[in-house]
C-alpha positions as CSV (number, residue, x, y, z in Angstrom):
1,X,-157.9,158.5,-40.7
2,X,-159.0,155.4,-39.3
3,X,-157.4,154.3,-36.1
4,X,-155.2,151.7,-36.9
5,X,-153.5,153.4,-39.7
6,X,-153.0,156.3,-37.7
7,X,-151.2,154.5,-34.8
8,X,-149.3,152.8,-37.8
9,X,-148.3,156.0,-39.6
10,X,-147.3,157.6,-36.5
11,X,-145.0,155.1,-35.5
12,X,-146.7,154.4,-32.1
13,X,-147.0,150.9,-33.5
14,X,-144.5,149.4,-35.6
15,X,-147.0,147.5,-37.9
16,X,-150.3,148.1,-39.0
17,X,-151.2,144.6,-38.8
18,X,-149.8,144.6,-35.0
19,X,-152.2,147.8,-34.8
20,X,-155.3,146.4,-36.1
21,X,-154.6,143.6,-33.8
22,X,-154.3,145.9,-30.9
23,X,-157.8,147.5,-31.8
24,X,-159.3,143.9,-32.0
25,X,-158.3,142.6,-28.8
26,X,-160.0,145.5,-27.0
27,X,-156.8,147.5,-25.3
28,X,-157.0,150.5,-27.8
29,X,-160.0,153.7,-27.0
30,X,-160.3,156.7,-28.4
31,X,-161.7,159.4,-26.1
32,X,-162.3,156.5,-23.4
33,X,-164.5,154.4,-26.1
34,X,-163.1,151.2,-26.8
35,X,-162.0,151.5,-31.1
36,X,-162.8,149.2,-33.7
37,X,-160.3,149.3,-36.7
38,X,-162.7,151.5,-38.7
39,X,-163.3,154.2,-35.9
40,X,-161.9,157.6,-37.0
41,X,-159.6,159.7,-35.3
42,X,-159.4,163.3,-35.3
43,X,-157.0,166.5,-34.3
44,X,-157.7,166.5,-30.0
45,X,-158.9,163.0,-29.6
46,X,-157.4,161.3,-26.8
47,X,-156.0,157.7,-28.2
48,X,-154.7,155.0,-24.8
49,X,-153.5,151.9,-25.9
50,X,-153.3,149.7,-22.2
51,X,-150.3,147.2,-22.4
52,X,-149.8,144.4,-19.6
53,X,-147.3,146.9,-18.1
54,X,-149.8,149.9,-17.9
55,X,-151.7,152.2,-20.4
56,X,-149.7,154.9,-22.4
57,X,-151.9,157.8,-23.5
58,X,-151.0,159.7,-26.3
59,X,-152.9,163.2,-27.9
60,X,-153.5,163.7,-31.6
61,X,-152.1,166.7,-33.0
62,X,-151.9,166.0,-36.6
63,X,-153.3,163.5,-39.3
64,X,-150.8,162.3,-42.0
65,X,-151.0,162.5,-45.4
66,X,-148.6,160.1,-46.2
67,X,-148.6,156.0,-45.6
68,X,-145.3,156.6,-42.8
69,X,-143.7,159.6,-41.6
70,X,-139.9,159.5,-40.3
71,X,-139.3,159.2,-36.7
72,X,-138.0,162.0,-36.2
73,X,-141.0,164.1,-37.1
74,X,-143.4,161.9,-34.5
75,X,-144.1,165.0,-32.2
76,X,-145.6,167.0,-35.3
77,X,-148.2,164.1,-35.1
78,X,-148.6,162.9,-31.6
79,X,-148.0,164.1,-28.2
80,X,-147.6,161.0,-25.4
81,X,-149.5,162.3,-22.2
82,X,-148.4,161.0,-18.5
């Protein structure tokens, strides 16, 4: 699934637009690469997104099949990292 969706799907983002945004202006990596929209992720891969206020790191653990998944099942999905 390609990055932007994924932080879309998985509610990390709100919007998918916002995401794709996000991966444009540079503050997204996946395993310490800096993303482009179309980059893949994968079950392990390490996704930080770094906001004005500090970076937020966050673990893949599953891909979604579906477009959105409720909030409530986020931690089947992704695990936020310290």
């Amino acid at each position: 699934m390609r990055i932007d969706k994924w932080l879309s799907s998985t509610n990390v983002v709100k919007r998918r637009t916002i995401a794709t945004d996000m991966v444009k202006s540079g503050v997204v990596f996946v395993n310490t690469m800096k993303a482009k929209a179309s980059k893949n992720v994968s079950i392990g891969d390490k996704v930080t997104i770094e906001y004005l206020k500090g970076a937020k790191h966050y673990k893949v653990l599953d891909i979604p099949v579906t477009k959105s998944i409720p909030k409530s099942q986020k931690d089947k999905f992704v695990e936020e990292l310290n």
